[in-house]
C-alpha positions in Angstrom: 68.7 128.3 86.0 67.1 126.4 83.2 65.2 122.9 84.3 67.2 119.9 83.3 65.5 117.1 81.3 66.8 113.3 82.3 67.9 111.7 78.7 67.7 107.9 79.2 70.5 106.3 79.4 72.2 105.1 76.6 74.1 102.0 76.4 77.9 101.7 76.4 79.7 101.4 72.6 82.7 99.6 73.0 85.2 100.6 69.9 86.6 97.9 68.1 89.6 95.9 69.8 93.0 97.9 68.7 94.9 95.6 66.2 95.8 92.8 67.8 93.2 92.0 70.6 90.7 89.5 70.4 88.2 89.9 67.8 86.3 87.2 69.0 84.8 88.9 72.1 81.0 88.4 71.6 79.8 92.1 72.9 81.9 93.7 69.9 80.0 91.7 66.7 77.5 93.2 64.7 76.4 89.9 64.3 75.7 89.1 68.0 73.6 92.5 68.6 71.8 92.3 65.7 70.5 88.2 66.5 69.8 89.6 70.6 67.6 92.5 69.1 65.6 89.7 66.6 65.3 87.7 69.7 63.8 90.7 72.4 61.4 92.1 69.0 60.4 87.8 68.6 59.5 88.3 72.8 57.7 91.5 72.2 55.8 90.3 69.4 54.3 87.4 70.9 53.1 89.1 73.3 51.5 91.6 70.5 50.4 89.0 68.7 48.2 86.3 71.0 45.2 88.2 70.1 45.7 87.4 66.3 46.2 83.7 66.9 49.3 84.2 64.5 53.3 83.7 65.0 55.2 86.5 64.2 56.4 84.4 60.5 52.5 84.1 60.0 52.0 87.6 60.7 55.3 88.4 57.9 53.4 86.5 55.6 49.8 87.9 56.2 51.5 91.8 56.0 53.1 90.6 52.5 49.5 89.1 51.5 47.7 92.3 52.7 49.9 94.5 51.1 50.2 93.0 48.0 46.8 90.1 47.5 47.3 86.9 46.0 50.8 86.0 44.5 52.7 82.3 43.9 54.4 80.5 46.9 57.6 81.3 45.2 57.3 85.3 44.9 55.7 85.3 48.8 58.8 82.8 49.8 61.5 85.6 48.2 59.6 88.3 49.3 59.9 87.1 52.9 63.7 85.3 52.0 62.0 82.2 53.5 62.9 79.2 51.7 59.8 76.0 50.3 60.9 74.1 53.7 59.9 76.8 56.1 57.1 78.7 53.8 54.7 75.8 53.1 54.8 74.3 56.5 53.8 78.0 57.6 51.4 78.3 55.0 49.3 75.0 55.4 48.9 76.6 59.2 47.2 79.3 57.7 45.2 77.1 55.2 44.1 74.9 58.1 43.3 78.4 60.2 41.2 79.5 57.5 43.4 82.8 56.9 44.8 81.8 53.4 44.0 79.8 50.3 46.4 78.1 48.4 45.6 76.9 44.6 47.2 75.4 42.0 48.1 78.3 39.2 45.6 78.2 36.0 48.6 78.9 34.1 50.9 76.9 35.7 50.4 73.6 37.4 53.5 73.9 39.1 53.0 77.4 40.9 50.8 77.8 43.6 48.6 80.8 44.8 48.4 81.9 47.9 45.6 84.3 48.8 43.9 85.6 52.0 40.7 84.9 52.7 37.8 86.8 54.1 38.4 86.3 57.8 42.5 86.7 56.9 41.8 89.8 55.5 39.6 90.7 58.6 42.6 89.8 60.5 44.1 92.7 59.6 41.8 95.4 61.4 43.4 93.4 64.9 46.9 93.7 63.6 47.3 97.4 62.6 48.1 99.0 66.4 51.1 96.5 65.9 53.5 98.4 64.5 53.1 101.3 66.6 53.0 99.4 69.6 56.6 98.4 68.3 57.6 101.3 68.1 56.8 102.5 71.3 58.9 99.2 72.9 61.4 100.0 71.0 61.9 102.9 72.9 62.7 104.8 69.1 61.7 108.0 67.9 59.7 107.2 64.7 62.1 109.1 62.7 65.1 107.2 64.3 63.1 103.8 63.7 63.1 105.1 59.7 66.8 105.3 59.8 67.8 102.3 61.6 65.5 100.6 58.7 67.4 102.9 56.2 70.8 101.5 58.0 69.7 97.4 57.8 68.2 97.3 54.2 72.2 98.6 53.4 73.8 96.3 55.3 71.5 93.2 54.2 72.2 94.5 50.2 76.0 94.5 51.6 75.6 90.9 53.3 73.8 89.6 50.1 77.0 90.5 47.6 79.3 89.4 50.4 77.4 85.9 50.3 77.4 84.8 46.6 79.0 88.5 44.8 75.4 89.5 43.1 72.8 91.3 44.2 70.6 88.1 44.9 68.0 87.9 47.4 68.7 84.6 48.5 69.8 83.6 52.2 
């Protein structure tokens, strides 16, 4: 007889409600999963995170800044789909931490440039285990993380034209 391996177990899908029953119920919305998974990853990141000294919107913002260097407030804000009231707050923490600097544009008073410094780009050496210790709390196959990705970018394009009928990246 062959050894059995234990799978773990998976949690219960509950089908939609037939025509007719209550769509309300909380434990059948898309909506309602998806906002209890942000807030268990916010809980695991924290944790991942104390040694960096950064929140996990800090560390968004320093992952767009390593990836892609300096860039205006504006380009960082819709790359993040943060809007001015919640990016500059966020960002003067960083200025004051000594992880960013933020200039007026040469070319344009009215943009500013946000750019990491040299001990925010240090920074980065301490945050790259994060996203494989992620992935291992997440309890995902790497391959199965890639397609749940795969699976949100779709429905946040989806979302976007349901919100305003374009393909705009605003919230």
């Amino acid at each position: 007889m062959a050894p059995t391996t234990s799978q773990p177990p998976q949690p219960a899908v509950q089908p939609l409600p037939p025509t007719g029953a209550d769509l309300l119920q909380l434990d059948i919305q898309v909506c309602f999963a998806l906002h209890a998974t942000a807030r268990a990853f916010d809980r695991v990141y924290r944790r991942l995170l104390r040694d960096t000294g950064l929140t996990y919107p800090q560390y968004l913002a320093m992952m767009a800044l390593w990836e892609h260097g300096a860039m205006p407030v504006k380009q960082l804000g819709e790359l993040l789909r943060l809007d001015s009231g919640t990016l500059s707050p966020l960002l003067k923490r960083l200025d004051t931490a000594g992880l960013v600097q933020r200039e007026r544009s040469p070319h344009d008073e009215r943009s500013v440039i946000v750019r990491p410094t040299g001990e925010g780009t240090a920074l980065r050496a301490r945050a790259e285990r994060i996203p494989l210790d992620i992935i291992a709390a997440s309890g995902l196959a790497p391959a199965e993380a890639v397609e749940l990705r795969t699976r949100l970018e779709r429905l946040t394009r989806a979302l976007d034209i349901a919100a305003d009928g374009t393909d705009a990246d605003e919230d």
